[in-house]
C-alpha positions in Angstrom: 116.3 110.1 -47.4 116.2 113.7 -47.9 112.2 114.6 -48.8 110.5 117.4 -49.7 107.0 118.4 -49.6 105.3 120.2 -52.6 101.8 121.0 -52.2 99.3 123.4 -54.6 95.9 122.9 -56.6 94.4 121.4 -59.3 90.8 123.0 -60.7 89.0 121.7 -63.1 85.4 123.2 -64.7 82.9 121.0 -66.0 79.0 121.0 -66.4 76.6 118.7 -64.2 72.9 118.5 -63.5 72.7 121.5 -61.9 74.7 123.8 -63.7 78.7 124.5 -64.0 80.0 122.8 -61.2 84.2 123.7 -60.0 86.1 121.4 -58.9 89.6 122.7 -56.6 91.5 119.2 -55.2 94.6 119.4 -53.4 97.7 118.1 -54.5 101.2 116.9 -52.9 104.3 115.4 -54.7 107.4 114.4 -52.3 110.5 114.9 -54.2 113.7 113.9 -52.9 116.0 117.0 -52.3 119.2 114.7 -53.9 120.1 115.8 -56.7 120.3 113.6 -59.7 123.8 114.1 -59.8 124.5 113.7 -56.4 123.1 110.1 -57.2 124.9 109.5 -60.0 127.9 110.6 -57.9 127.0 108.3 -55.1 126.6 105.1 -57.5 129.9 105.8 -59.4 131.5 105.5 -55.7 129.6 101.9 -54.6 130.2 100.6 -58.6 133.0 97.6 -58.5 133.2 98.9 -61.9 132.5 100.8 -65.1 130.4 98.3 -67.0 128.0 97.8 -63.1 128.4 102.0 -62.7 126.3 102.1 -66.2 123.7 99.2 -65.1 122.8 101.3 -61.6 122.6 104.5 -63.1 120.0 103.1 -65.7 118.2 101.2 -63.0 117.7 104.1 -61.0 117.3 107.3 -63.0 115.3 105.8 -66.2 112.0 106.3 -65.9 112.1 109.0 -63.0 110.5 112.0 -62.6 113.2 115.2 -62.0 112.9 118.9 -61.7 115.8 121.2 -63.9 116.8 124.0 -61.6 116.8 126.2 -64.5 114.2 128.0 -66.0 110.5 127.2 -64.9 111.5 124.4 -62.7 109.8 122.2 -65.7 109.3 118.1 -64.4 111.0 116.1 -67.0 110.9 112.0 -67.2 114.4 110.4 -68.2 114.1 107.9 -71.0 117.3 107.0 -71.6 121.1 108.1 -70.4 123.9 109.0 -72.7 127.5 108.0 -71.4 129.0 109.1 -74.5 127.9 113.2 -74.4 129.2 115.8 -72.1 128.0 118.6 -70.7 130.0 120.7 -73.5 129.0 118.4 -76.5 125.7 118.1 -75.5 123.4 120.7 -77.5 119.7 121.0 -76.9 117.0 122.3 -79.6 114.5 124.9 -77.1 112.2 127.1 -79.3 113.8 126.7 -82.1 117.3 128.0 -80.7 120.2 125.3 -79.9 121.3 125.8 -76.8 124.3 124.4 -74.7 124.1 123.0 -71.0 127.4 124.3 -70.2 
């Protein structure tokens, strides 16, 4: 498996007995470096079929953690999947403005 280290800081302010006290903690997260599609790629190819494709892809990208590679690099959790949209059909509401994947 494919890993990747991602370290930085988390601070926090808060007041104690003797005065305003700062906290700094480290942090890491290990992401995998597979992209979600390649994933979904790879289960489409092990799948006996279309109905056991659907099943594996739910089982192992609901309720994940990924990072767009657009943008801010923003960590988003999947809830659900959609077999029925496409990357063309598929319009997202960002700030007010629809905006298209593709």
């Amino acid at each position: 498996m494919r890993l990747q280290v991602l370290h930085g800081y988390k601070a926090s302010v808060f007041m104690s007995e003797s005065g305003v006290t700062v906290a700094v903690d480290t942090l890491f997260r290990f992401m995998s470096t597979i992209t979600c599609l390649d994933k979904i790629n790879d289960l489409k190819r092990h799948a006996r079929d279309d109905g056991q494709f659907k099943k594996l892809v739910e089982d192992e990208v609901v309720g994940s953690s990924i990072i767009a590679d657009w943008g801010n690099k923003r960590t988003y959790k999947v809830s659900g999947v959609d077999f029925n949209s496409n990357p063309v059909s598929k319009k997202f509401v960002y700030n007010n403005v629809e905006i298209s994947v593709a």
